[in-house]
Every structure is written in C-alpha cells, then in structure tokens.
C-alpha positions in Angstrom: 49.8 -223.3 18.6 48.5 -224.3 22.3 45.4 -223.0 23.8 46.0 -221.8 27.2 42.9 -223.5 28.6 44.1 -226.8 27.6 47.2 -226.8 29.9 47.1 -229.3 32.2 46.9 -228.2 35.6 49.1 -231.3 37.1 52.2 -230.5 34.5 54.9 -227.9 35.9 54.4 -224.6 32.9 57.3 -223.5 31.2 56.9 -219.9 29.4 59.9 -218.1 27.2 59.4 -215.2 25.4 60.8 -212.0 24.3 60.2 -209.1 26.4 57.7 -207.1 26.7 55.7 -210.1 24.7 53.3 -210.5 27.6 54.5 -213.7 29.2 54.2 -212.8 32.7 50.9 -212.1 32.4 49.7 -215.5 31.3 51.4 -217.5 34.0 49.8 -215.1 36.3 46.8 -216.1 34.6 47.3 -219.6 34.6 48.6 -219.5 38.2 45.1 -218.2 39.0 43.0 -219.7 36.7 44.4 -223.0 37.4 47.0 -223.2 40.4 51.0 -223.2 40.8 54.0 -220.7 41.8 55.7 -218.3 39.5 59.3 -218.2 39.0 61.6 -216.2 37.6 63.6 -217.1 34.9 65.1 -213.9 34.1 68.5 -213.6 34.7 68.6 -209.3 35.9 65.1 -209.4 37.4 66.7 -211.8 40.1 68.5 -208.6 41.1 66.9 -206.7 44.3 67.8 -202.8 42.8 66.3 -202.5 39.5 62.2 -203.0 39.9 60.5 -200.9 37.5 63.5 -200.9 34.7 63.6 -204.7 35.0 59.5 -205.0 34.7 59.4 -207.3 37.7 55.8 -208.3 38.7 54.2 -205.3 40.9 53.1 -205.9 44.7 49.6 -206.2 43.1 50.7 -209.6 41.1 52.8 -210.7 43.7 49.7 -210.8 45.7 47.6 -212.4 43.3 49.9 -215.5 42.9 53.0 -217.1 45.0 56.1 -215.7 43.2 60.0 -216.8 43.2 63.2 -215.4 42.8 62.5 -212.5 41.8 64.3 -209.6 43.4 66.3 -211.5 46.1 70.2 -211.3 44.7 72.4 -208.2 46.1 73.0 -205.3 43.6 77.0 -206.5 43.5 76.2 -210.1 43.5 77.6 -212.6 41.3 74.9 -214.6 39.6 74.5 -217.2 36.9 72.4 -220.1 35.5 74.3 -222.7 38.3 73.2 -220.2 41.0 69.8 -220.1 39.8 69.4 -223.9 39.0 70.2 -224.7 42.5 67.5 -222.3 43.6 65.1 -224.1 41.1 65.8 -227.5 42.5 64.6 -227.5 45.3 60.7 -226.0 44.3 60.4 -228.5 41.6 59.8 -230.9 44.9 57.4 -228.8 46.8 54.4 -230.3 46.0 53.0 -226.6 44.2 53.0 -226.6 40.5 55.8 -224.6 39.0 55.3 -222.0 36.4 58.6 -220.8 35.4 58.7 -218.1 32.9 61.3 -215.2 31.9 63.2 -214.5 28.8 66.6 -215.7 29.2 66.9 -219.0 27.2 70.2 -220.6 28.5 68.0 -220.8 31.9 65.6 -222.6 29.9 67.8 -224.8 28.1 69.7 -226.1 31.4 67.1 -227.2 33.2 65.3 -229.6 30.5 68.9 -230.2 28.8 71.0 -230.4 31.9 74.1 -228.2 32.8 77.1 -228.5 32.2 79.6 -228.7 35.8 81.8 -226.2 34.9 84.3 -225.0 37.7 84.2 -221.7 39.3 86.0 -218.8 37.3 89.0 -217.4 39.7 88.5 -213.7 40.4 92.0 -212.6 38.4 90.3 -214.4 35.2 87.1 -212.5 35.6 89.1 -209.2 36.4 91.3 -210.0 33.3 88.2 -210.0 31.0 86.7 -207.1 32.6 89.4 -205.0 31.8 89.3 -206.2 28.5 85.9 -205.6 27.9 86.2 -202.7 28.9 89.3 -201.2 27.1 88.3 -202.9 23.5 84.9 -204.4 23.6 83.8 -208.3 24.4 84.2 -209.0 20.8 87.9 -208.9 20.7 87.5 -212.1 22.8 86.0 -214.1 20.4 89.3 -215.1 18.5 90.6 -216.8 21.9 87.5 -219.4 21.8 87.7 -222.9 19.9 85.5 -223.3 17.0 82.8 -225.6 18.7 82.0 -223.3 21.7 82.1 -220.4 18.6 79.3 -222.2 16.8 77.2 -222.8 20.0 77.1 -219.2 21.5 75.1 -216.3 20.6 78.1 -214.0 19.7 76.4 -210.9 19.6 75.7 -211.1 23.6 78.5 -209.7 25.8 77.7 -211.9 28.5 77.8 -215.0 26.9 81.1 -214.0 25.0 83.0 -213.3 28.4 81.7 -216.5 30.1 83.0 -218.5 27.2 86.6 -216.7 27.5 86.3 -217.5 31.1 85.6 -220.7 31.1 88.1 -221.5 28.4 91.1 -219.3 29.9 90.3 -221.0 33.9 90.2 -224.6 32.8 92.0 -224.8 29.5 88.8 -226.3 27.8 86.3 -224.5 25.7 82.5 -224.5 26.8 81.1 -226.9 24.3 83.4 -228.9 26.0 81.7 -228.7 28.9 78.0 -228.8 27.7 79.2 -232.5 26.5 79.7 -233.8 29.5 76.7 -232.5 30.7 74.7 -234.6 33.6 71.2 -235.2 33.2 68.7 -232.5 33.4 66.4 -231.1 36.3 63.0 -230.7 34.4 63.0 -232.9 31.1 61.1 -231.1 28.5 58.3 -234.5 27.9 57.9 -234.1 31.6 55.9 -230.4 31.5 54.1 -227.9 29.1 56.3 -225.8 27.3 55.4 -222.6 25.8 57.3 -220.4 23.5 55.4 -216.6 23.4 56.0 -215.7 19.4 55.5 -212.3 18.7 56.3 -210.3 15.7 58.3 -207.3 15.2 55.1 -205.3 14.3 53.4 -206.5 16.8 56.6 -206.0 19.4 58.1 -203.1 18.4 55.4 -200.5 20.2 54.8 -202.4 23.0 58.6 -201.9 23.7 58.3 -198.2 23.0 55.1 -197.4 24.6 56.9 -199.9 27.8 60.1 -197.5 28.3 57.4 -194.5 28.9 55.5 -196.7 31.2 58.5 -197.2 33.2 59.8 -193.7 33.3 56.4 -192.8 34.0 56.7 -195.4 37.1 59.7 -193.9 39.1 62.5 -195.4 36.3 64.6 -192.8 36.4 64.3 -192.5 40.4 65.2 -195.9 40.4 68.5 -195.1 38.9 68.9 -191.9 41.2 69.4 -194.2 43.7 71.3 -196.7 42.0 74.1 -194.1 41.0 76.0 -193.5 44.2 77.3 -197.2 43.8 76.7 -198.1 40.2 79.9 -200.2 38.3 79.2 -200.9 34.9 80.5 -204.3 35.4 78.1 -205.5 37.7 75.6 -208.2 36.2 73.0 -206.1 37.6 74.4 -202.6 35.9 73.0 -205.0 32.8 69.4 -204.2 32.9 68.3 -202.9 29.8 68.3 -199.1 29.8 70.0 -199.0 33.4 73.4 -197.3 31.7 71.3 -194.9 29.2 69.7 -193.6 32.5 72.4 -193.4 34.3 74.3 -192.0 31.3 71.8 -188.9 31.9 71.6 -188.5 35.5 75.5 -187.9 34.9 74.7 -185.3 32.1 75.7 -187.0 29.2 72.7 -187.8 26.9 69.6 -185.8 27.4 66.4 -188.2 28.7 65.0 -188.1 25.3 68.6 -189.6 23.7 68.6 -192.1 27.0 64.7 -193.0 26.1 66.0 -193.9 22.6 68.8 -195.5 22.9 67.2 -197.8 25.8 64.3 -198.3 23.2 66.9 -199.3 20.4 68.8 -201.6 22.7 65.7 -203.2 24.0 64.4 -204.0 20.2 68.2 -205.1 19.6 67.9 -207.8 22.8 64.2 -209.2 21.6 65.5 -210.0 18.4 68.0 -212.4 20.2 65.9 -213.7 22.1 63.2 -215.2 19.0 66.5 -216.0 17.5 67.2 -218.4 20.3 64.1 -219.7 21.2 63.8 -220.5 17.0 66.5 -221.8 17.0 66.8 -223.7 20.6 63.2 -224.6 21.3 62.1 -226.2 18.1 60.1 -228.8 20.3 58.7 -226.6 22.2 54.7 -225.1 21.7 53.9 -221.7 20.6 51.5 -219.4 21.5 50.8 -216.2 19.1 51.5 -213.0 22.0 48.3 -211.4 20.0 45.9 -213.6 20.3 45.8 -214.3 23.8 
C-alpha cells in the first residue's frame, strides 16, 4: 500500500480505479496539496453531453485544480485510446505535473506499454458490426477473432469485442497482432507514481447505489431530456452508464425505479471489470485501500 503523503511531487501521478471508488478526489487532493493538472482518463467523460451521469468533476473542482479533457469531444464524435493519447502527448511536456486518473485501463495500459499503430477502421466495417451488434449481440463476433487477440481482451465488454472484429475484418490481422508491434510507450510506468484505488465489493456496492440517487438528485434525468431528441444507441457517448435505462424511461418503457435499478446493476456489473483488469494488468502497480484514505 502507498501513503498518499509520500508521493513525490516531481513524478507525473497515475490513479485507476473502479468507479465510484473515490479516485478523483485524491488527485484533486494531491493536485492541491502538492501541485500538477488533472486529466481525464475516462473514455465517456471525454464526451461534452453527459455531465452529471458520467460524474465529471463539478465547476467547483474544476476551479480548485487545472483540469483536462474532460467534456471537450462532440456527442456524435468518434473517440478512442489513439485519439486520446495524442491529446496526452503533448501535456506530458508542459512543464505542470500530470495527474492522470479515470477508470478505463486500456488508456492506462497504452501510455506506460505503448500502443499499438493500428490503421483506421473504414466506415462500411464499423457500419457492418453495428448492425451486427445490434441485430444479435457483440458476442456473436467473438467466433470471427484469432485465438491470441481472444485471450488478451476482456470479452464480456462490447466495446472491446467490436474493436477487435474491426480491426481484424479492416486489416486482415487480429489485434494481438497489433499490440506486438507496438512502438515504445509515452509515460513508462518506472518513470511516475502509480496508484491502483482497491476497493471491495462491500465497501463499493453502496457507494454505487447511494451515487445513482445523487445524480438523479443532480439533474440526471434532465440531462437525458435533452439528450433524447438526438440520441443513437450506437454512439460511444450513448455508452455512459445508465444513459439508455434513462432514456429507456423518458420513452415510457421502464418506470424510473426499474431505470434506477437496472443502471445500478449495470454499474456494479462494469466495476467488477474494471478490479478484474487492473488485477490482472497492473500487478506492478501500488495500491491504495479506497477506505482508508
């Protein structure tokens, strides 16, 4: 376990952690305690329409601490960890200490283990999945990828699923492929402090409950009001967790107690990814105990 007082305050800060496991809150606390800029490692809260449903940092944070890429990608933008790598780049050279933190590990993993140059998926391959996906689930592409890129993805995310069909239908090579030939990376992990948030599922589990309320108590559900007149559930955006169980009320199919739930449920389902990554992907990394600081 690492004390947060011991961090050094001339090392850029890396923080992953499952949501709703307080990370935020520390680099805003180590950002004022000790210096440096927050950025966002979250791959929906990059997104400009979902605030409050996303748990962005609030006006009040923003003004405590410089913040970064958070809320600055159109609502029907494509966006993914190349995008947001070359965003990073170039404040890693500023001069102000980085302190990246979010919960999405791949963004993690490519920028201390280097990304793979994968070209660009053609639009007909990403329509072709879409309407896949759509018609008989993202698992029915999982037969279609090699048995490498199988055994390296989490195969219970849709996201990552699809991008692995992509990449393997555009350029006739599967993603581990890819992640071979990767060039070296933009933040080496000796070269900073990094922290894995560990919380359990005890611990966890209200915090995600009594969260959903907050946010509904917040303006959630206004939030999707005004993101139904355009809303596509294909969108990376349309993938914030408990965006479609709201919308799925506003357009009278579940009540807001069913939407509540099942955004609660899937929220629970997506933290246990995430520990199940960062065990199993950031074994070098340092813990920190969410309860205990």
């Amino acid at each position: 376990m690492i004390d947060p007082a011991t961090i050094p305050a001339d090392r850029p800060v890396l923080i992953a952690g499952p949501t709703a496991s307080g990370k935020s809150a520390l680099a805003l606390r180590i950002a004022q305690d000790k210096g440096g800029v927050i950025i966002n490692a979250d791959a929906i809260q990059v997104f400009e329409n979902w605030r409050v449903l996303t748990a962005r940092p609030s006006s009040e944070d923003e003004a405590a601490a410089p913040h970064a890429l958070y809320g600055h990608v159109p609502y029907d933008a494509d966006y993914s960890v190349g995008h947001w790598l070359r965003e990073v780049a170039p404040r890693l050279k500023t001069g102000s200490r980085p302190i990246i933190t979010g919960g999405t590990g791949l963004y993690f993993s490519a920028l201390t283990e280097g990304l793979a140059e994968i070209p660009a998926t053609p639009s007909e391959v990403r329509e072709a999945a879409n309407e896949i996906v759509s018609k008989q689930g993202f698992k029915t592409l999982l037969p279609s990828l090699d048995a490498q890129t199988l055994s390296r993805i989490d195969q219970q995310n849709p996201m990552r699923v699809q991008r692995a069909w992509e990449v393997q239908q555009a350029t006739g090579k599967g993603l581990a492929h890819w992640q071979d030939t990767t060039p070296p990376p933009l933040l080496p992990l000796d070269q900073c402090t990094a922290i894995v948030v560990e919380a359990d599922k005890e611990w966890l589990t209200p915090r995600i409950e009594s969260r959903f309320d907050q946010m509904l108590d917040m303006g959630a559900l206004n939030e999707a009001r005004a993101n139904l007149p355009n809303w596509d559930p294909q969108l990376l955006s349309s993938k914030a967790i408990g965006a479609p169980e709201l919308i799925a009320h506003l357009q009278g199919l579940m009540t807001l107690d069913e939407a509540r739930e099942a955004a609660t449920i899937a929220t629970r389902q997506f933290a246990k990814r995430q520990r199940t990554w960062f065990r199993a992907r950031m074994k070098n990394w340092h813990r920190l105990n969410a309860a205990e600081f």
